[in-house]
N, CA, C and O atoms as a Tinker XYZ file with bonds, in Angstrom:
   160  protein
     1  N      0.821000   -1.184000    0.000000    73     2
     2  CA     0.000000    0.000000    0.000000    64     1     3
     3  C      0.869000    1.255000    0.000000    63     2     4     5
     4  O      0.593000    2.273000   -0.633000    81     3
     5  N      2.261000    1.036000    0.994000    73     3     6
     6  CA     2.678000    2.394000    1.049000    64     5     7
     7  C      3.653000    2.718000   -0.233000    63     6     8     9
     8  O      4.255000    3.786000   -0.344000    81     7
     9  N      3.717000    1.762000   -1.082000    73     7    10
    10  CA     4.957000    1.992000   -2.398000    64     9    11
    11  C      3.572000    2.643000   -3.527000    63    10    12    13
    12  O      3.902000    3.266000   -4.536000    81    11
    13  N      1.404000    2.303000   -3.064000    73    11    14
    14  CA     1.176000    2.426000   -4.562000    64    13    15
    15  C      1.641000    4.231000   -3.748000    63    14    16    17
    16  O      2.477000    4.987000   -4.244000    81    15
    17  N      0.933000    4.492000   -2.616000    73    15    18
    18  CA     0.443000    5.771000   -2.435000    64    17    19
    19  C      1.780000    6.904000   -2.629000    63    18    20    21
    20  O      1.681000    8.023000   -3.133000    81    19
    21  N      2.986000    6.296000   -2.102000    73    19    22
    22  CA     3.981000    6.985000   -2.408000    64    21    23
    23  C      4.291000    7.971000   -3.720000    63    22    24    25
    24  O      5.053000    8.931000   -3.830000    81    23
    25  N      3.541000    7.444000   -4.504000    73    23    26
    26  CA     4.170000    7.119000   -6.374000    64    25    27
    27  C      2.770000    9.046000   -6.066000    63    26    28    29
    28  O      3.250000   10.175000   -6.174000    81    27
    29  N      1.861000    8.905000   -5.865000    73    27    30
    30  CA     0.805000    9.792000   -5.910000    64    29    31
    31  C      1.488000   11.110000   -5.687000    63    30    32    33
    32  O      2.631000   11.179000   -5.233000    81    31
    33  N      0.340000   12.767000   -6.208000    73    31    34
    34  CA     1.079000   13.542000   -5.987000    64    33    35
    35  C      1.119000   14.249000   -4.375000    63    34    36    37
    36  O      0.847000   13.450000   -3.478000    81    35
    37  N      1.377000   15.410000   -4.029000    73    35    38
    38  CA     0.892000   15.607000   -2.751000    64    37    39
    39  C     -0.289000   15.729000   -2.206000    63    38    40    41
    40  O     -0.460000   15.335000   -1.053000    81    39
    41  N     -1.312000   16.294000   -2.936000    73    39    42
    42  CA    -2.844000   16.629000   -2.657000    64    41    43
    43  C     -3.593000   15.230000   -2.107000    63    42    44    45
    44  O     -4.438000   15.062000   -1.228000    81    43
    45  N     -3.098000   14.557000   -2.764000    73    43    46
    46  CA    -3.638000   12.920000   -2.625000    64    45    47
    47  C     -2.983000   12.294000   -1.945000    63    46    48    49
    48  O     -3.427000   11.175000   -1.690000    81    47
    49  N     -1.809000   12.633000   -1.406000    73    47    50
    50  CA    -1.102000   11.874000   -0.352000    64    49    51
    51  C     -1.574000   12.295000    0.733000    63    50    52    53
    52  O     -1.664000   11.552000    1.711000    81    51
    53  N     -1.988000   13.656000    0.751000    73    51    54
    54  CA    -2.282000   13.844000    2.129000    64    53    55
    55  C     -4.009000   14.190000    2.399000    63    54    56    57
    56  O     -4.365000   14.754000    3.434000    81    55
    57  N     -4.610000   13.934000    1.745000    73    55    58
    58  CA    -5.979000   13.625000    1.908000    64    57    59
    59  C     -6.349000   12.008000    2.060000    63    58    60    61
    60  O     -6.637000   11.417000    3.101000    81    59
    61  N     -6.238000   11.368000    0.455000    73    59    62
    62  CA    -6.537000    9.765000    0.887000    64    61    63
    63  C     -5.614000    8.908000    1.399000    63    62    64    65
    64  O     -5.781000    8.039000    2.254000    81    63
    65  N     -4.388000    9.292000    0.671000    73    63    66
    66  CA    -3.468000    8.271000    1.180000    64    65    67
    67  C     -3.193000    8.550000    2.580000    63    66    68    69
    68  O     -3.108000    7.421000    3.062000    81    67
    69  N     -2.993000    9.432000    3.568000    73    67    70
    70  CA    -2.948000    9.022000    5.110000    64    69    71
    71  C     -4.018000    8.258000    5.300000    63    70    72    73
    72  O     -3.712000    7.367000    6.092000    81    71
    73  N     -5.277000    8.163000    4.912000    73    71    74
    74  CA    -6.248000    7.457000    5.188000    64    73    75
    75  C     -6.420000    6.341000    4.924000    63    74    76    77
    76  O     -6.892000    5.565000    5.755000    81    75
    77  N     -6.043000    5.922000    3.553000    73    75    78
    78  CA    -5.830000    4.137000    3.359000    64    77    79
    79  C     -5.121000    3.716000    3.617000    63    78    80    81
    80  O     -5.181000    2.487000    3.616000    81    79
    81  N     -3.690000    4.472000    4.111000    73    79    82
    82  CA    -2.322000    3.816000    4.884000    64    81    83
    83  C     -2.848000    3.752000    6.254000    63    82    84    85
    84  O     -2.262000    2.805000    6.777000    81    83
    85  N     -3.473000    4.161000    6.908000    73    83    86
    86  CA    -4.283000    3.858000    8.479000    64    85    87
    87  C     -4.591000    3.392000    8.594000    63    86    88    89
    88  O     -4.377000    2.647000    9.550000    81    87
    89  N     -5.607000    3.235000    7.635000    73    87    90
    90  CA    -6.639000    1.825000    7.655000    64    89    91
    91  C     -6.269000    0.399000    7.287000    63    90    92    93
    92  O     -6.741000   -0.648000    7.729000    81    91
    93  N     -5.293000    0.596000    6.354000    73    91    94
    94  CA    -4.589000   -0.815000    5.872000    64    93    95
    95  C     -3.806000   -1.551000    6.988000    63    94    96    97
    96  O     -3.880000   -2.777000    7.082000    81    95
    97  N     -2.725000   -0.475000    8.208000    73    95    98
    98  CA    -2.500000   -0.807000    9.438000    64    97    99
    99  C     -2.931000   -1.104000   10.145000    63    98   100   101
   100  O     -2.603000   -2.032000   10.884000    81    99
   101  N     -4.273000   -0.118000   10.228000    73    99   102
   102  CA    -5.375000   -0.913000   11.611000    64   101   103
   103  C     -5.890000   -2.377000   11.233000    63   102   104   105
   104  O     -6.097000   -3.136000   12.180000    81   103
   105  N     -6.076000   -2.762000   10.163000    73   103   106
   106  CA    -6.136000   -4.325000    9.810000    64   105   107
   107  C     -5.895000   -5.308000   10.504000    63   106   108   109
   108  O     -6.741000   -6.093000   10.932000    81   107
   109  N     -4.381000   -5.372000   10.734000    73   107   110
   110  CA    -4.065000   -6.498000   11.553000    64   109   111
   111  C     -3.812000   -6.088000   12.582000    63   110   112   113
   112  O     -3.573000   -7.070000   13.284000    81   111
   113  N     -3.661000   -4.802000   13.402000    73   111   114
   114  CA    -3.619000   -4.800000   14.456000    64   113   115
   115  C     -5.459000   -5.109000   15.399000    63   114   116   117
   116  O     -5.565000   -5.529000   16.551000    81   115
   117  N     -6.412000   -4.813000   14.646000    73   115   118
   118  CA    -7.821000   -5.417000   15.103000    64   117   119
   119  C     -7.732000   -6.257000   15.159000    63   118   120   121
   120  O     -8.153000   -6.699000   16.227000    81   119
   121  N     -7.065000   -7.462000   14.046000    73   119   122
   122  CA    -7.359000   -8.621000   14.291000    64   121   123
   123  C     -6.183000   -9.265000   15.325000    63   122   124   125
   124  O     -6.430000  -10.242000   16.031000    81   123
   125  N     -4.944000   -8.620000   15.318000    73   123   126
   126  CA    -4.152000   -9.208000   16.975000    64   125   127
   127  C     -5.369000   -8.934000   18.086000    63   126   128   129
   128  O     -5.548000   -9.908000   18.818000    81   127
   129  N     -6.080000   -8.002000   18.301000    73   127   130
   130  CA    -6.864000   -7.647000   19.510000    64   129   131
   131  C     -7.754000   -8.623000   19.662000    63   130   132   133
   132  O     -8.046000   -9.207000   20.706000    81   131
   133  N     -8.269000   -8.817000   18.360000    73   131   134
   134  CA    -9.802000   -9.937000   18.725000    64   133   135
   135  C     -9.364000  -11.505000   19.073000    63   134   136   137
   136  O    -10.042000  -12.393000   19.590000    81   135
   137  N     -7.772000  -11.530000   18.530000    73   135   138
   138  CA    -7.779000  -12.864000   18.300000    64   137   139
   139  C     -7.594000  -12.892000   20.185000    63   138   140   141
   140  O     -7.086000  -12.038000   20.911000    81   139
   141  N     -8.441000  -14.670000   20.665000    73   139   142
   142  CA    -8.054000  -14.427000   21.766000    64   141   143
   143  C     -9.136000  -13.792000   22.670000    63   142   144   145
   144  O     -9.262000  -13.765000   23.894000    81   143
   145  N     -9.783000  -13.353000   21.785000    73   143   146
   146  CA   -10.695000  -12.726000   22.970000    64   145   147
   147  C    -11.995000  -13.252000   23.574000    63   146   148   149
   148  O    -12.496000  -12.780000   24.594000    81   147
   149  N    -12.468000  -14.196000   22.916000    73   147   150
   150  CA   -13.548000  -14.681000   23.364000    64   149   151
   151  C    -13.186000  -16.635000   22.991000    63   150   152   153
   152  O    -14.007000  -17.531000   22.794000    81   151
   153  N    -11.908000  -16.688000   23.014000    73   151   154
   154  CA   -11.674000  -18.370000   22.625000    64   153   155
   155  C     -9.864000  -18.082000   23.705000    63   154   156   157
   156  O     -8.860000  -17.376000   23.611000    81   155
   157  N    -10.318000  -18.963000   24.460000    73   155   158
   158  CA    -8.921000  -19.011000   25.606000    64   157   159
   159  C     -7.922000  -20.172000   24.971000    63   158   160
   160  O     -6.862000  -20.448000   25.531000    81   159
């Protein structure tokens, strides 16, 4: 994700791309949290 958004110009780096680079991170860090959580 961070090599497509890189390539983009600035306007779009810093409107969507902080935003799909966040979200693409929060990914697996939700799923470290859930895993585990209701199965011991």
């Amino acid at each position: 994700m961070w090599n497509i958004v890189i390539t983009w110009d600035y306007f779009s780096k810093d409107t969507i791309g902080k935003q799909l680079c966040r979200a693409a991170n929060s990914i697996s860090a939700n799923i470290a949290e859930g895993y585990g959580r209701y199965h011991f």
